[in-house]
C-alpha positions in Angstrom: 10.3 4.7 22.4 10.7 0.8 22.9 6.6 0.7 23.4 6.1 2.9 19.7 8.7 0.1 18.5 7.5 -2.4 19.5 3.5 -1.9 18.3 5.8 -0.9 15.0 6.9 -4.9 14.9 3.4 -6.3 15.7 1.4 -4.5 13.7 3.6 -5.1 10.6 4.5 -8.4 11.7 1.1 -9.2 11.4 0.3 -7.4 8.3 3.8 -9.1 6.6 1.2 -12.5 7.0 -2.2 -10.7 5.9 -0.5 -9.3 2.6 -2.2 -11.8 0.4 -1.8 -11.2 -3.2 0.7 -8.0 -2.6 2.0 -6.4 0.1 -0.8 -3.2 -1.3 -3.6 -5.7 -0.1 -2.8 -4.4 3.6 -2.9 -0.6 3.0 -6.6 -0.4 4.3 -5.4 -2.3 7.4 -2.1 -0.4 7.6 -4.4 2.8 7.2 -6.4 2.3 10.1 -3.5 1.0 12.2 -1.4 4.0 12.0 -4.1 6.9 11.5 -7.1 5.6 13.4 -6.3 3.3 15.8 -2.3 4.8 16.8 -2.7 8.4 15.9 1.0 8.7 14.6 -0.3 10.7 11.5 -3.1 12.0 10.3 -5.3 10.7 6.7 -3.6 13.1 4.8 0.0 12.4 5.9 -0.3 8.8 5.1 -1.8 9.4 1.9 1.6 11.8 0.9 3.9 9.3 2.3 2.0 7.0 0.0 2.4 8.5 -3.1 5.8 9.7 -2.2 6.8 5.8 -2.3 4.8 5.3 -5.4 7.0 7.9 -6.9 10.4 6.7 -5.8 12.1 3.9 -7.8 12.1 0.4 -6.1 9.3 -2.2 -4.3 5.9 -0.8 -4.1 5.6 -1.0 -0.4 8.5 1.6 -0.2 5.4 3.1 2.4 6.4 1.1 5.3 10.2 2.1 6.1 8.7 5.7 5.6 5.9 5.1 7.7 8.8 3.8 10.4 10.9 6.5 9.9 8.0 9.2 10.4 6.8 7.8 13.6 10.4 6.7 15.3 12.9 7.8 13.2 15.8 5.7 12.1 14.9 2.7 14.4 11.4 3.0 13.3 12.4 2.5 9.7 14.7 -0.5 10.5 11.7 -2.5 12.9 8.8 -1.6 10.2 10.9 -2.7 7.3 11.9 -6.1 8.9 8.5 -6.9 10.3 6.9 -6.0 7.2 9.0 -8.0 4.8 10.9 -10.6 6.5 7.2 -13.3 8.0 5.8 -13.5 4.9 9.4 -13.5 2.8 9.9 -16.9 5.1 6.5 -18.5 4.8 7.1 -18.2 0.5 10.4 -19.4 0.4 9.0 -22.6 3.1 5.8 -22.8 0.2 7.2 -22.4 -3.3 9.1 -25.7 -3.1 5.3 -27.3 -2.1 3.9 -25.0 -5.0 6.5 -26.2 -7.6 5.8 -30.0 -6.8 2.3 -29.2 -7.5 2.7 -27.0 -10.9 0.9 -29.6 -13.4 -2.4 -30.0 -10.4 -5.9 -29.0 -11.7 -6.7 -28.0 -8.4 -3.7 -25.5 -8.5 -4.8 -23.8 -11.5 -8.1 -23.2 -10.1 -7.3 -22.0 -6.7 -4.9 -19.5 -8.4 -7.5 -18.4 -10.7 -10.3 -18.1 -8.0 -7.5 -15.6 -5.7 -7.9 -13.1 -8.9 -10.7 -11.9 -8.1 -10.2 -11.7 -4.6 -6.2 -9.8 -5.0 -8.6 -7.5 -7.7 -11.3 -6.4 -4.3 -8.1 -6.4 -2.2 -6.1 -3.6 -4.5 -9.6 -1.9 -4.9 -10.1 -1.3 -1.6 -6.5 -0.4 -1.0 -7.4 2.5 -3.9 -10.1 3.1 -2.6 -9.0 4.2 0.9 -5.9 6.1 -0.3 -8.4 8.4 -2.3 -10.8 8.9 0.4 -8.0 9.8 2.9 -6.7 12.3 -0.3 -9.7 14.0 -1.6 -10.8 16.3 0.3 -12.8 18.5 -1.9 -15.0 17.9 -5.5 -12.0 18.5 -7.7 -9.6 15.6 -5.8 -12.5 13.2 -6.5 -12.8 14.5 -10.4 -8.9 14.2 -10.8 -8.9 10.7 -9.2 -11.3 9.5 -11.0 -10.2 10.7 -14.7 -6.6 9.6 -13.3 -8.1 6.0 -12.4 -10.1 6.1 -16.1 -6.9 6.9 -18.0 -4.8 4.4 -16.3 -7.0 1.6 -16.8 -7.8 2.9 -20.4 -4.6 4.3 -21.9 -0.8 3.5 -21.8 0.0 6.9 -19.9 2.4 6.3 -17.6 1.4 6.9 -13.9 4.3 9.3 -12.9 2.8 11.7 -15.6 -1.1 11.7 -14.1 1.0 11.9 -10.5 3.1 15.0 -12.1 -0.2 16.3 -13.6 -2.0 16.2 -10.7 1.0 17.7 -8.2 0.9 20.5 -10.6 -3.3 21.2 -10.2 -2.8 20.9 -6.5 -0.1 23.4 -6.9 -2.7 26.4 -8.6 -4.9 25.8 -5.5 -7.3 24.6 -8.4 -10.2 23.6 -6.0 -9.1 23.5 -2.8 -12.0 25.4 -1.5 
């Protein structure tokens, strides 16, 4: 257990310092950590746990305590949630005084619009993974996608496409 714990701290550790522009930036690397590299779950599993902590109310990295919890149980939760959030938590509260001074710069406004683009590829990917791990068959890929299109495109709330799609899945509406 203390071996599974501690690879729990270092990979999040390390991810809590790579989470540039949202903790969500790190999913493809948390991905490949826990399913391909580890073997603690499978494509599928992470991709439920996922939208389970999408779902629940609070931060939008609710994933990694659940991610803890599934692979060590309570002590799991406790090292993944610490390493996760507590590294890069520091290192802001040690750089926004730095930030702050700076606030009127021109060089600050452009480096902050020049990491747009690059927190844009970052959640992309992220997305991108997630749906590949989750659609399995034609239909996943047609519901992400019109899911995708009508959250970019309309004011529908996300829980409802979620709830939507939980309920197709639940028809066996494509599944082979």
């Amino acid at each position: 257990m203390i071996p599974t714990l501690i690879a729990l701290a270092l990979i999040f550790g390390e991810l809590s310092l790579l989470a540039f522009g949202g903790g969500n930036t790190t999913l493809p690397e948390m991905h490949r950590q826990v399913v391909d590299v580890h073997h603690w779950m499978s494509g599928q599993e992470f991709s439920a746990l996922y939208a389970l902590a999408q779902a629940a109310p609070g931060p939008n990295l609710m994933v990694v305590p659940l991610i803890g919890w599934h692979v060590a149980g309570w002590q799991g939760l406790l090292v993944t949630t610490v390493a996760k959030m507590g590294p890069s938590s520091i290192i802001t509260m040690l750089v926004l005084h730095a930030w702050e001074r700076f606030k009127d710069r021109p060089w600050r406004r452009a480096v902050q619009a020049g990491l747009v683009p690059v927190t844009v590829g970052l959640v992309a990917a992220s997305a991108a993974l997630i749906a590949k791990s989750a659609d399995l068959h034609a239909v996943s890929w047609v519901i992400t996608g019109v899911c995708a299109v009508l959250t970019v495109r309309t004011r529908i709330h996300p829980l409802w496409l979620l709830l939507a799609g939980s309920l197709i899945g639940l028809t066996g509406f494509g599944q082979g």
